[in-house]
PyMOL Python script that loads the backbone (N, CA, C, O; Angstrom):
from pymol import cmd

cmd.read_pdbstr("""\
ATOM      1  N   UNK A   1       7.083  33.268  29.197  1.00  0.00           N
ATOM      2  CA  UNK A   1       6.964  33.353  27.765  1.00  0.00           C
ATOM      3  C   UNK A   1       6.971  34.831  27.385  1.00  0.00           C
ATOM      4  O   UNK A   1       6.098  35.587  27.811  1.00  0.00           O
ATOM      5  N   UNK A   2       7.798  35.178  26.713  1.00  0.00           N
ATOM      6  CA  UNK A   2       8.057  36.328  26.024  1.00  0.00           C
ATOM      7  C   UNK A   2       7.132  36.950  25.212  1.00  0.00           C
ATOM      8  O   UNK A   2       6.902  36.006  24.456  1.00  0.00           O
ATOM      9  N   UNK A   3       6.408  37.879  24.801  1.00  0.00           N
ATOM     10  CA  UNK A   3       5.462  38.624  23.776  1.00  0.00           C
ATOM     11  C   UNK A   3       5.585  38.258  22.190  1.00  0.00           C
ATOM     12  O   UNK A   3       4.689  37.981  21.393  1.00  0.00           O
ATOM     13  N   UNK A   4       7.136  38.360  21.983  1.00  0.00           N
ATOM     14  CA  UNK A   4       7.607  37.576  20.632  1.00  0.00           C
ATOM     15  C   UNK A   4       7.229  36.112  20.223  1.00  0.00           C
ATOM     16  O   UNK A   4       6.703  35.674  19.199  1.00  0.00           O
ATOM     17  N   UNK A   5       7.543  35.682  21.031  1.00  0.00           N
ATOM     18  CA  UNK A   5       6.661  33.820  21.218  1.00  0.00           C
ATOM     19  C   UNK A   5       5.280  34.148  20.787  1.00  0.00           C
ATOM     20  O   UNK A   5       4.724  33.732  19.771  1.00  0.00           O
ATOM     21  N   UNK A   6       4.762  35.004  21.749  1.00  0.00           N
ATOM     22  CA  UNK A   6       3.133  34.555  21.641  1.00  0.00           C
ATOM     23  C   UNK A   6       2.151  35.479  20.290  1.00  0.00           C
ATOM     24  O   UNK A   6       0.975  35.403  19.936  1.00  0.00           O
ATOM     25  N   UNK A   7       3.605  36.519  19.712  1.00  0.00           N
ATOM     26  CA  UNK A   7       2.719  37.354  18.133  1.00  0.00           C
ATOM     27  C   UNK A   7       3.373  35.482  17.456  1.00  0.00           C
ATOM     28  O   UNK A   7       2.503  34.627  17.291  1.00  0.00           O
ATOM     29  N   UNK A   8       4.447  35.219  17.239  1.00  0.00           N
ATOM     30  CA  UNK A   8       4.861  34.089  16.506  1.00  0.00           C
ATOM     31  C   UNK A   8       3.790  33.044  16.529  1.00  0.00           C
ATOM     32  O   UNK A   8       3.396  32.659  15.428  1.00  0.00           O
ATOM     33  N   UNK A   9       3.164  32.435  17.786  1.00  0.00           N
ATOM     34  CA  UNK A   9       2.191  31.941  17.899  1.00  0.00           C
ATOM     35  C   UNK A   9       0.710  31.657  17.514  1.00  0.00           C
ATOM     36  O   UNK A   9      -0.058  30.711  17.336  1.00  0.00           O
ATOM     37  N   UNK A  10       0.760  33.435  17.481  1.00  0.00           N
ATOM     38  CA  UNK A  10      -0.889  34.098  16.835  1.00  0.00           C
ATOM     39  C   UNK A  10      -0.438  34.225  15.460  1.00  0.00           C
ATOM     40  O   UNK A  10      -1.247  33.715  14.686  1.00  0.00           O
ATOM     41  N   UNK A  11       0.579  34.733  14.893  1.00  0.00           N
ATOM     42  CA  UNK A  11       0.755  34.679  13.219  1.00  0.00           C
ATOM     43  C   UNK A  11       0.492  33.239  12.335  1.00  0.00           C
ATOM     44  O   UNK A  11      -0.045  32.770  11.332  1.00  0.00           O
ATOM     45  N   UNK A  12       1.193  32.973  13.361  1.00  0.00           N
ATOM     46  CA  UNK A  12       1.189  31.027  13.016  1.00  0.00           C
ATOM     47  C   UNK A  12      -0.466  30.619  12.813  1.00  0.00           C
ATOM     48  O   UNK A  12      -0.826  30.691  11.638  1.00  0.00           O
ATOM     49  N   UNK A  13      -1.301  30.291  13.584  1.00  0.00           N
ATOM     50  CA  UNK A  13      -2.392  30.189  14.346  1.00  0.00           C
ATOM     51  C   UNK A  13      -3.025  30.727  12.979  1.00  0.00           C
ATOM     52  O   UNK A  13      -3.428  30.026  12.050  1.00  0.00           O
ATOM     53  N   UNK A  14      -3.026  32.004  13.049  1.00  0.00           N
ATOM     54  CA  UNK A  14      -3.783  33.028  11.961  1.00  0.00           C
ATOM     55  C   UNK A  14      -3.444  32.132   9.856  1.00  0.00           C
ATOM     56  O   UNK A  14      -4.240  31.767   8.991  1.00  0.00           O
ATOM     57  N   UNK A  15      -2.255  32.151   9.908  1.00  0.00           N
ATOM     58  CA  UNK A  15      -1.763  31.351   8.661  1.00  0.00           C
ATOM     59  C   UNK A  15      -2.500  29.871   8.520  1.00  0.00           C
ATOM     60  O   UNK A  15      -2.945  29.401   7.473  1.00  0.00           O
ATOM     61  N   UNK A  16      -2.514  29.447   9.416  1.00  0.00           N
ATOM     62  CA  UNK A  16      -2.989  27.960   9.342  1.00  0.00           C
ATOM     63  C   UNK A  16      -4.900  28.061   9.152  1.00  0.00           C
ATOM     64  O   UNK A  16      -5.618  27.163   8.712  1.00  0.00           O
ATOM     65  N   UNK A  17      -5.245  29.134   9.534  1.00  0.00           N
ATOM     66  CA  UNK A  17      -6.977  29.239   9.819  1.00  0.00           C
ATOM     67  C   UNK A  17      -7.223  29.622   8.198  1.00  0.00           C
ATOM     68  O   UNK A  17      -8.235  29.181   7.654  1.00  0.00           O
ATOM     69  N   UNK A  18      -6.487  30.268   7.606  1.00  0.00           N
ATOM     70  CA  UNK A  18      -6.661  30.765   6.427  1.00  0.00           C
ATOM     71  C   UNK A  18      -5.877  29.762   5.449  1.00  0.00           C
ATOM     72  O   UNK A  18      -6.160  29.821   4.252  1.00  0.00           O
ATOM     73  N   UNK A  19      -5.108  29.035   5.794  1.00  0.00           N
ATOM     74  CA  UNK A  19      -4.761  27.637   4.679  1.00  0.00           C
ATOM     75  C   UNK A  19      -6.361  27.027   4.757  1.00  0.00           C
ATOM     76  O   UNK A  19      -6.995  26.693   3.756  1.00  0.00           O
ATOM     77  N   UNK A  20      -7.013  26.937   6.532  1.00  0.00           N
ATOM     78  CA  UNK A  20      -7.821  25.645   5.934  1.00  0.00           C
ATOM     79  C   UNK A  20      -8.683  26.254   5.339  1.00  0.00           C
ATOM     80  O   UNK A  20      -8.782  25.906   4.162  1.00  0.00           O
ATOM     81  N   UNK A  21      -9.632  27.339   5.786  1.00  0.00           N
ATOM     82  CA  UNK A  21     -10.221  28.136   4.347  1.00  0.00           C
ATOM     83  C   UNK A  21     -10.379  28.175   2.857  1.00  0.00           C
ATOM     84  O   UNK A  21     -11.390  27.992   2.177  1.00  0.00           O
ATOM     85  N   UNK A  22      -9.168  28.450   2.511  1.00  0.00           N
ATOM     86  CA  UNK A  22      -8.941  28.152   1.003  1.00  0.00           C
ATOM     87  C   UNK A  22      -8.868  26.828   0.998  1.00  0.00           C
ATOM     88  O   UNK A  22      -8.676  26.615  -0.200  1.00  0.00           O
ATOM     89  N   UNK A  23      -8.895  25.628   1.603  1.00  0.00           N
ATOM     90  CA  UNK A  23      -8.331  24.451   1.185  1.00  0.00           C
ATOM     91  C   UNK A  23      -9.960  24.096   1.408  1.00  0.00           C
ATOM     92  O   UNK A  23     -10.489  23.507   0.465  1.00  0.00           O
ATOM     93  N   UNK A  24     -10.614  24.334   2.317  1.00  0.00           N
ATOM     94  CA  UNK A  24     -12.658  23.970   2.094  1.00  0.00           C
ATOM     95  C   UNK A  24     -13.313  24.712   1.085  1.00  0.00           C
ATOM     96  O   UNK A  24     -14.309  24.155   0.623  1.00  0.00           O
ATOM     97  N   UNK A  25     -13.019  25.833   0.614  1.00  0.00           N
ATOM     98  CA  UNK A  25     -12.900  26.432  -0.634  1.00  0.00           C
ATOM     99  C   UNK A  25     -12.964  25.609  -2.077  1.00  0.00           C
ATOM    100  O   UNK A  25     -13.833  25.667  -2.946  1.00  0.00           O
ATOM    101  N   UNK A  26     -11.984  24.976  -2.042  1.00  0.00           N
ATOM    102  CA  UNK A  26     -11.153  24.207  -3.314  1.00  0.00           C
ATOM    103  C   UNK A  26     -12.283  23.025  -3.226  1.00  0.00           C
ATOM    104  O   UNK A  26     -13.149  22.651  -4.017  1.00  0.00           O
ATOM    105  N   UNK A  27     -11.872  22.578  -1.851  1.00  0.00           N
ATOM    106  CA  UNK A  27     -12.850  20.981  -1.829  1.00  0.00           C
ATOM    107  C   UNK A  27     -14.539  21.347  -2.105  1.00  0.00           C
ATOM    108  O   UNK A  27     -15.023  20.417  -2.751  1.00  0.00           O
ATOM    109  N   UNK A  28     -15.430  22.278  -1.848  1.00  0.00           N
ATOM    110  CA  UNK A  28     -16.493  22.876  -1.996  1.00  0.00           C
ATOM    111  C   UNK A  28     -16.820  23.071  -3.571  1.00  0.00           C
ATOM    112  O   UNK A  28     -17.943  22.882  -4.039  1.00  0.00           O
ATOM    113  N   UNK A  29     -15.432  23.568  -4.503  1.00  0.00           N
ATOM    114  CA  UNK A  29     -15.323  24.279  -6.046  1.00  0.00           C
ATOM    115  C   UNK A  29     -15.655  22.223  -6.576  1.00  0.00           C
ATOM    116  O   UNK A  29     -16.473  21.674  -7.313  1.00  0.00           O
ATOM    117  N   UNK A  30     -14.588  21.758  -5.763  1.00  0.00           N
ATOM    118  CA  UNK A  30     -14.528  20.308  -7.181  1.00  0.00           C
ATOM    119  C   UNK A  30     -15.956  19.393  -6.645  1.00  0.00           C
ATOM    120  O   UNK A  30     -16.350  18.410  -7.272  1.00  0.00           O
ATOM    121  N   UNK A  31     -16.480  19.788  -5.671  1.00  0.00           N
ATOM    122  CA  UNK A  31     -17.947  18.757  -5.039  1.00  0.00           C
ATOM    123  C   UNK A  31     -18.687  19.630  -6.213  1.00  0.00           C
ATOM    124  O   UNK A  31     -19.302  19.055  -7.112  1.00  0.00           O
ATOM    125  N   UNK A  32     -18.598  20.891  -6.153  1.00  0.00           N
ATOM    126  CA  UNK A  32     -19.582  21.557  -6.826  1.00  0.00           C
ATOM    127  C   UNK A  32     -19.810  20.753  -8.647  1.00  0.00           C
ATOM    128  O   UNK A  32     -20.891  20.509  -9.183  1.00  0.00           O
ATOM    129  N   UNK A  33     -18.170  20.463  -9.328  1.00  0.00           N
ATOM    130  CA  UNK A  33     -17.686  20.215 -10.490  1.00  0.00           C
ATOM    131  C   UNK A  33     -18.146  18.859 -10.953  1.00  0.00           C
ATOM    132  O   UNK A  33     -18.397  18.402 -12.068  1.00  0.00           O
ATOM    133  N   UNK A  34     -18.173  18.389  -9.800  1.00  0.00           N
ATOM    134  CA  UNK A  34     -18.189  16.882  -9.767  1.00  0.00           C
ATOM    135  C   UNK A  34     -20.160  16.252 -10.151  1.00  0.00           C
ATOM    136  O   UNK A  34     -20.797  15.394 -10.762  1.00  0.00           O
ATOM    137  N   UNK A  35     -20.334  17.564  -9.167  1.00  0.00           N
ATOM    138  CA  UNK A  35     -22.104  17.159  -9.126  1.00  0.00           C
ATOM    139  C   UNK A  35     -22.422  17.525 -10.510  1.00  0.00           C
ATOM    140  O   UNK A  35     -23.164  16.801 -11.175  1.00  0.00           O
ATOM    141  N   UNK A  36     -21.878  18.665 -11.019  1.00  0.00           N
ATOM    142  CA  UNK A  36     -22.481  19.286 -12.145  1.00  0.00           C
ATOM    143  C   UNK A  36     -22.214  17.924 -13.692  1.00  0.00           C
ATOM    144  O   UNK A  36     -22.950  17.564 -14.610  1.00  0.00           O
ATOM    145  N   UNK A  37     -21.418  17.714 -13.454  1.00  0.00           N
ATOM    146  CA  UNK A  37     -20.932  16.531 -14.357  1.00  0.00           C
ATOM    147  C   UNK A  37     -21.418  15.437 -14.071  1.00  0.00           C
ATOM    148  O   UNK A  37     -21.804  14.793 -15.047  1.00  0.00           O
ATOM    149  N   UNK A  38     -21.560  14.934 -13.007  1.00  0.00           N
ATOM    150  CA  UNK A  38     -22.544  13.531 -12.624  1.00  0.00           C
ATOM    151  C   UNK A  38     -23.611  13.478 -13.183  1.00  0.00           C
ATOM    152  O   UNK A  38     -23.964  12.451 -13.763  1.00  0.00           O
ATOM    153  N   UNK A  39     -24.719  15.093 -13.111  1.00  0.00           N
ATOM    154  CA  UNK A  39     -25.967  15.452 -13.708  1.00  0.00           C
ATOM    155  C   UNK A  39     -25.976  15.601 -15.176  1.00  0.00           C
ATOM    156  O   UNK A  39     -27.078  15.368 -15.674  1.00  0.00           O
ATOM    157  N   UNK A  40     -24.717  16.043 -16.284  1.00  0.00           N
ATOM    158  CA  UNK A  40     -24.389  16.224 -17.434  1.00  0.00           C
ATOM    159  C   UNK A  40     -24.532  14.490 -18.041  1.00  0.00           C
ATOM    160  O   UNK A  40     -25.240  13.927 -18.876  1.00  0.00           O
ATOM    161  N   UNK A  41     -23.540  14.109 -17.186  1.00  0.00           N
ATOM    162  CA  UNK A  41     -23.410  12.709 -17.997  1.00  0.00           C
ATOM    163  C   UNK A  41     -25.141  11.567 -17.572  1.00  0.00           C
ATOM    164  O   UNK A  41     -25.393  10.677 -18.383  1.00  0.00           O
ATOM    165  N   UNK A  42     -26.055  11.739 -16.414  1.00  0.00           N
ATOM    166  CA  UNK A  42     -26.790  11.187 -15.997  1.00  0.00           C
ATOM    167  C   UNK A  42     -28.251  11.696 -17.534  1.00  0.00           C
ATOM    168  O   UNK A  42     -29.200  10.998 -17.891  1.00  0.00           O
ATOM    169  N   UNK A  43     -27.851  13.061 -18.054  1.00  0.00           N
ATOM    170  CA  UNK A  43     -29.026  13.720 -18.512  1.00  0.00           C
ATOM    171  C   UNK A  43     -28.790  12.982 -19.928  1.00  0.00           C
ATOM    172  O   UNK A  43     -29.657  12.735 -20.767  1.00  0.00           O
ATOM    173  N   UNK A  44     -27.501  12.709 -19.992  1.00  0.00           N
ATOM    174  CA  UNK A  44     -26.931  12.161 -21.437  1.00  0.00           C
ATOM    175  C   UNK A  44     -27.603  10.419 -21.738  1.00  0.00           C
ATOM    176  O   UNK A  44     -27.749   9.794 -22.788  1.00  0.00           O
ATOM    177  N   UNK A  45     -27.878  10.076 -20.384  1.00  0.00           N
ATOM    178  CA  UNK A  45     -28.554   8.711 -20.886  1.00  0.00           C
ATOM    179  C   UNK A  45     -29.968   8.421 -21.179  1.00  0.00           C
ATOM    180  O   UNK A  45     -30.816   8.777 -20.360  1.00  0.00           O
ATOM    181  N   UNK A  46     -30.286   7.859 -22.175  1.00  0.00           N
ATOM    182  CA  UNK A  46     -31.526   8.200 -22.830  1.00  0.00           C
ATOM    183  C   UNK A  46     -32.649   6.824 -21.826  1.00  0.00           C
ATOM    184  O   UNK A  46     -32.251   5.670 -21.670  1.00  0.00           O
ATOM    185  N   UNK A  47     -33.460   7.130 -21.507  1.00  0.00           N
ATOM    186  CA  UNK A  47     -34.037   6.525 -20.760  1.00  0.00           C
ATOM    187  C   UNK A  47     -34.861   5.143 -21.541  1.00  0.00           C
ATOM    188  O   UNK A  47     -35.351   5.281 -22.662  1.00  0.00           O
ATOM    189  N   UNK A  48     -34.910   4.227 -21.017  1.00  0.00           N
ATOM    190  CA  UNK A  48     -35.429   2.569 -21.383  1.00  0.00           C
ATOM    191  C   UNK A  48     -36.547   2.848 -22.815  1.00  0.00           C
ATOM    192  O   UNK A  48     -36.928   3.976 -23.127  1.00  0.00           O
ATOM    193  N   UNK A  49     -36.878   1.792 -23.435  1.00  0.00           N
ATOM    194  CA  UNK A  49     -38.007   2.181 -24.652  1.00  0.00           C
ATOM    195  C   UNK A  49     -39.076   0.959 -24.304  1.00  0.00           C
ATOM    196  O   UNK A  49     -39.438   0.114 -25.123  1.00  0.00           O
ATOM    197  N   UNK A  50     -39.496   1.039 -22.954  1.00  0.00           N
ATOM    198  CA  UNK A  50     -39.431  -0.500 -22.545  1.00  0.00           C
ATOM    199  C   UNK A  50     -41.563  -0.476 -23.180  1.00  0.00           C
ATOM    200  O   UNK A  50     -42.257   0.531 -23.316  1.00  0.00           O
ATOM    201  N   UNK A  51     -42.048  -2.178 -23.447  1.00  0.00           N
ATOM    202  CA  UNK A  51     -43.637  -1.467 -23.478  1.00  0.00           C
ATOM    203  C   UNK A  51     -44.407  -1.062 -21.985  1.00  0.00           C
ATOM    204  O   UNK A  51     -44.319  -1.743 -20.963  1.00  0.00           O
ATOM    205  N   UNK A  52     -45.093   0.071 -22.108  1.00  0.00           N
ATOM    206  CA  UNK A  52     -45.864  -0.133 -21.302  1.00  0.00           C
ATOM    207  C   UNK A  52     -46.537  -1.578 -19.996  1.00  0.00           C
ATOM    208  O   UNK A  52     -47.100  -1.319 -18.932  1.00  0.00           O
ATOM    209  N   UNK A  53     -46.255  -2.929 -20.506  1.00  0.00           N
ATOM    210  CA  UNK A  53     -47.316  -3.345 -20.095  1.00  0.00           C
ATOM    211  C   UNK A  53     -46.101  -3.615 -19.019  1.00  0.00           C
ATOM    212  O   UNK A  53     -46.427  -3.419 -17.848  1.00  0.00           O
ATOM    213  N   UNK A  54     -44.417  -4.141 -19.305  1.00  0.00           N
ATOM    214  CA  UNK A  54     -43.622  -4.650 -19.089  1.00  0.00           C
ATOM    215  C   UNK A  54     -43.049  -4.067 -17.858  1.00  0.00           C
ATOM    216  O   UNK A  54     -42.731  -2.880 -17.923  1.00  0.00           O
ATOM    217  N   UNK A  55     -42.831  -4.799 -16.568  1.00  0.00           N
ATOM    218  CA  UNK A  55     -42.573  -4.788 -14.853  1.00  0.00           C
ATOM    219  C   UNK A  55     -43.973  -4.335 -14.222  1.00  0.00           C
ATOM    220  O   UNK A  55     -44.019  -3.875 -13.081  1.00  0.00           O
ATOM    221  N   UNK A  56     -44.932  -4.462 -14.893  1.00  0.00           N
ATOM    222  CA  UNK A  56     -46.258  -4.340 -13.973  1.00  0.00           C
ATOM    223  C   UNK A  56     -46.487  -5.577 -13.133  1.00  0.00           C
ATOM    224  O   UNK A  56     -46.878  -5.396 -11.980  1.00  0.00           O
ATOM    225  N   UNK A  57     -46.351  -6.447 -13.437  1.00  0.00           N
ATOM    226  CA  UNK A  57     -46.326  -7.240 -12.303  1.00  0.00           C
ATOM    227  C   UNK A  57     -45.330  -8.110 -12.128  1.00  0.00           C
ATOM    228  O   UNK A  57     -44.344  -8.235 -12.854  1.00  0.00           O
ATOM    229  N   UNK A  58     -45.631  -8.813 -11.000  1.00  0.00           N
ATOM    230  CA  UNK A  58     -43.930  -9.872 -10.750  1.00  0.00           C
ATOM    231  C   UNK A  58     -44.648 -11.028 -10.357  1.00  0.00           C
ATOM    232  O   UNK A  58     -45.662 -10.953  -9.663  1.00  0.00           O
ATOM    233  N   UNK A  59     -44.197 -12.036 -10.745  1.00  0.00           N
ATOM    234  CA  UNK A  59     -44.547 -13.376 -10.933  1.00  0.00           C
ATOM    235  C   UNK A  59     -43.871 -14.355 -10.091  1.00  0.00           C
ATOM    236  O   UNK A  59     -42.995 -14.985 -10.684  1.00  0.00           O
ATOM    237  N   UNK A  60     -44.117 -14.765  -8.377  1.00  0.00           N
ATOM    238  CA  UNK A  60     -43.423 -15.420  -7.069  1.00  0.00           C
ATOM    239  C   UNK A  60     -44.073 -16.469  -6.839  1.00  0.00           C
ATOM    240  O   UNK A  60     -45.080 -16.600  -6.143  1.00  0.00           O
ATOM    241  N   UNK A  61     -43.337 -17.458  -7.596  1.00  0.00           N
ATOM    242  CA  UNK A  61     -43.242 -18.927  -7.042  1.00  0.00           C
ATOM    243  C   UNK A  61     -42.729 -19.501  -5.573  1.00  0.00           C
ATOM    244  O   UNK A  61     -41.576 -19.625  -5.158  1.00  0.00           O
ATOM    245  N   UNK A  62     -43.926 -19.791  -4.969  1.00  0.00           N
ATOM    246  CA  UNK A  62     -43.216 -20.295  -3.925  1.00  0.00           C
ATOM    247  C   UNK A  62     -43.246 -21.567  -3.347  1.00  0.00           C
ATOM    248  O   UNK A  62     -42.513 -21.830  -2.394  1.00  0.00           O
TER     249      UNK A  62
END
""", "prot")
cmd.dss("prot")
cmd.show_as("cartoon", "prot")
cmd.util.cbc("prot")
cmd.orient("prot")
């Protein structure tokens, strides 16, 4: 194997380590986008108006 083969090899090698980089990058940016909006729309729902007394207990017929 020739020296030319093996820079072609390592350039190669080197290009591909730095695609997946930026590409865990990207996937890291939209997990980040995704959570932030899950929590936006979760904060947006107004919670039950239920009374007090109501799921205090449970009632098992058996």
């Amino acid at each position: 194997m020739d020296i030319s083969a093996v820079s072609g090899v390592v350039s190669g090698l080197a290009q591909e380590q730095t695609a997946m980089a930026v590409s865990m990058q990207v996937l890291r940016k939209a997990i980040d986008i995704e959570a932030a909006s899950t929590l936006q729309l979760l904060q947006t729902v107004a919670p039950a108006s239920n009374p007090p007394n109501l799921g205090n207990a449970v009632d098992i017929k058996v």
